[in-house]
N, C-alpha and C positions, 0 to 999 in steps of 0.2 A: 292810631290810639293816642288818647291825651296823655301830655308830657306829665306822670307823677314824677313827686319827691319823693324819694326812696332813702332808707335809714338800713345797712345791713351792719350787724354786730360782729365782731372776730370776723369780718369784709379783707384781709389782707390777708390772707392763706388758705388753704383746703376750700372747701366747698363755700365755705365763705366769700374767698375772691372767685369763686367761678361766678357765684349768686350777681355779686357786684358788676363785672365786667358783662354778664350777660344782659341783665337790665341796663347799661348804661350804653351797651350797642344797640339795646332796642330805642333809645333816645330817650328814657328817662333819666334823671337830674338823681343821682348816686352820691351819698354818703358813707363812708364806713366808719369805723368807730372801733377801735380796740388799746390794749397797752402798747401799742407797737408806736414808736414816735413819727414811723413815715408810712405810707402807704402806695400805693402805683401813684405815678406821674400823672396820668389820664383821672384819676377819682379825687374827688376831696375827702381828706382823711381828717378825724378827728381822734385824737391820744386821749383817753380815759381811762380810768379803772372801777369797772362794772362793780366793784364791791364797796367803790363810796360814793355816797347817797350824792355828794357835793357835787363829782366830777361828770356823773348819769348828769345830772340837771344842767349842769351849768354848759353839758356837750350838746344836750337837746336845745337850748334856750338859741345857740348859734344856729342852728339850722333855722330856727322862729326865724330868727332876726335877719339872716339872708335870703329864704324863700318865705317867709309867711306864713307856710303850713305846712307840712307832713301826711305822704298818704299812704304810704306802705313803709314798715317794719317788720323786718327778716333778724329773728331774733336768734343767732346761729354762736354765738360766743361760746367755748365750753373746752374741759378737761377731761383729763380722764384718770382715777386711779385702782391698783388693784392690791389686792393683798386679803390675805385672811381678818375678819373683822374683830376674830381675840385679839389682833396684834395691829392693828389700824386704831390711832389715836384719836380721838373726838375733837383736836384739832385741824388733822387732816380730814377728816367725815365734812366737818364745816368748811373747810376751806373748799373741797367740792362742791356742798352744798350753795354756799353762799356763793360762788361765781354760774355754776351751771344754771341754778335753781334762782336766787335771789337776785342776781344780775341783770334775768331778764326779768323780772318785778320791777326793779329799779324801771330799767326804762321805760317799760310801759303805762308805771305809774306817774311817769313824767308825758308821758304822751297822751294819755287816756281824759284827760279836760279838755286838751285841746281839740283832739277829734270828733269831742262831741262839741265843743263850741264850734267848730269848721263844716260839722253835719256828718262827718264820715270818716272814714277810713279802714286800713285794712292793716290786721295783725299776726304775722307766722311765725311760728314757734318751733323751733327745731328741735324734737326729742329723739328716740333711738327703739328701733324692734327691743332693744335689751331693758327700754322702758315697761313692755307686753308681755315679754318673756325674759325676767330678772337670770344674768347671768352667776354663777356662784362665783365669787375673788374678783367679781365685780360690784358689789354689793351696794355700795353708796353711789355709784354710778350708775347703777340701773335706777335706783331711789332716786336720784335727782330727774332722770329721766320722766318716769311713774310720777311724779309730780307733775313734770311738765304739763302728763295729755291732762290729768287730772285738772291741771289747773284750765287748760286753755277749755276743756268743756263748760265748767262755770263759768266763766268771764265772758266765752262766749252768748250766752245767753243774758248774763247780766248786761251788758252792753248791746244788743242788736236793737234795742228800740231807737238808740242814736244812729244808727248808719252805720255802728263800726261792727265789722265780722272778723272771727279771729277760728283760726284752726292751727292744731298740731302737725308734724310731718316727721315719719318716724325710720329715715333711713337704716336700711342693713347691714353690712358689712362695705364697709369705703374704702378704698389703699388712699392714702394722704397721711402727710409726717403726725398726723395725730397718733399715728402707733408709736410714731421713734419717741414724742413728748411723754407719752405714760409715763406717771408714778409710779414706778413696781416696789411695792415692798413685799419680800420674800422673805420674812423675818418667821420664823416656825415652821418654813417647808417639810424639816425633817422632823418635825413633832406629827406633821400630816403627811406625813410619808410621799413627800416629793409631788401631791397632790396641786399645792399653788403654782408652782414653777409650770408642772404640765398644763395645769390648764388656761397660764397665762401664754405659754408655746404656741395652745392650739388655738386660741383667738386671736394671736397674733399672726400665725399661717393665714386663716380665713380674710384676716381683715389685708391681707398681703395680696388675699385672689379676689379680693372685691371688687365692687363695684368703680369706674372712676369716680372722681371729682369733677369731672363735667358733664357725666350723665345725671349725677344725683344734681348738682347746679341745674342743671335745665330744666329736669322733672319739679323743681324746689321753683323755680322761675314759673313755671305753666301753670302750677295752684296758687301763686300768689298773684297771679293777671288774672285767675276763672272770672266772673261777674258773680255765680255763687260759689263758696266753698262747704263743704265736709267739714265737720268737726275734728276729724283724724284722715291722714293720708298714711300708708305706708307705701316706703319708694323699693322697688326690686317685685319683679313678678314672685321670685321666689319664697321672700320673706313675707309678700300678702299669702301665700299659701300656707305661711309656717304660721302667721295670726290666725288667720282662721281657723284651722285647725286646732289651736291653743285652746279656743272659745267655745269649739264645739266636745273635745276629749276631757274626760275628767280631770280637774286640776291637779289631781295628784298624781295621775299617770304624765299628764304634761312635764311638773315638777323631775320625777324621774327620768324621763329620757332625758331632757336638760342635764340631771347629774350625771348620767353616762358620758354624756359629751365634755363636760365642761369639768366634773369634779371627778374625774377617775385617780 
């Protein structure tokens, strides 16, 4: 296979560094890109912060200027918070929003000239099953997700006459320290009768018996090599069985089993 330039975002932890190390063992030329100031020894790492405009450009413009082009982008950066949404401040909503959601805007907006000036490229977007099926006291974090696919279905289409295809990929439950970083705010538990705390307990159990971080890396590695891609992947046989099912059962019967689980 020909050596791409590869751009992975949040590339230095969880499923991010598996993305990274596995594309740069298959011999393509690896960049990561997050807040973090160092990266693995073996990748070149780039210290940005996806939520300004300056530091997205001025991260991409190096990659220009060392390889010349850009052909895959693995847009994996993201947080997570949870809390009831009377008591979740609209600056915390935004600060999810704008890293999860507007981060990878950023970069993409910064790459999307040049792949069509270059003729091509390829765009992966990392959203969440909880994008498909919105978790309750995860509320902005399913939103940010729900944007994702939403976003990468148009762009995709608006962009395929250049050569550039872009798809979502909507992993399931993952064990990586992305559970220990959650924002919990439990502020009104007892107003909700103990309701938030439980059902941040029980997503935090599941996401403990998940899936690895290098399985979901690999699966996340093999759609962004395909030659064509899908608009949407979802990664775990299981969690393809929980989407489709969503799609075919009445949305409001979906809606309720979800609050059984999630909002007891």
């Amino acid at each position: 296979m020909e050596q791409l330039i590869c751009l992975v975002t949040g590339g230095t932890s969880g499923i991010g560094r598996e993305i990274a190390c596995r594309l740069s063992q298959m011999g393509h030329r690896v960049y990561t890109l997050s807040r973090r100031p160092n990266g693995s020894d073996s990748i070149p790492h780039l210290s940005a912060d996806l939520t300004d405009d300056a530091q997205v450009t001025a991260a991409i413009d190096q990659i220009y200027a060392a390889e010349g082009r850009l052909d895959l982008v693995v847009n994996n950066a993201g947080f997570g918070i949870s809390g009831a949404v009377e008591f979740t401040s609209s600056e915390e909503a935004l600060r999810q929003l704008d890293l999860n959601f507007f981060g990878m805007v950023r970069v993409n907006r910064a790459v999307l000239s040049r792949m069509r000036e270059q003729g091509g490229g390829r765009i992966v977007n990392v959203s969440s099953v909880a994008g498909m099926i919105p978790i309750p006291f995860q509320t902005y974090y399913s939103a940010s997700k729900a944007a994702i696919n939403a976003y990468s279905l148009a762009l995709a289409n608006e962009v395929r006459p250049f050569g550039i295809s872009v798809c979502g990929v909507a992993p399931g439950d993952v064990k990586t320290d992305f559970t220990a970083s959650r924002s919990k705010n439990h502020q009104g538990d007892d107003l909700y009768g103990g309701r938030i705390s439980r059902s941040v307990a029980g997503m935090e159990k599941d996401e403990e018996k998940g899936m690895s971080a290098q399985k979901v890396g690999k699966a996340i590695c093999g759609i962004a090599l395909k030659r064509k891609v899908r608009p949407i992947y979802v990664i775990g046989g299981s969690y393809r069985l929980l989407c489709v099912l969503a799609k075919i059962l009445p949305l409001g019967l979906t809606n309720r089993i979800v609050g059984r689980l999630y909002a007891r």
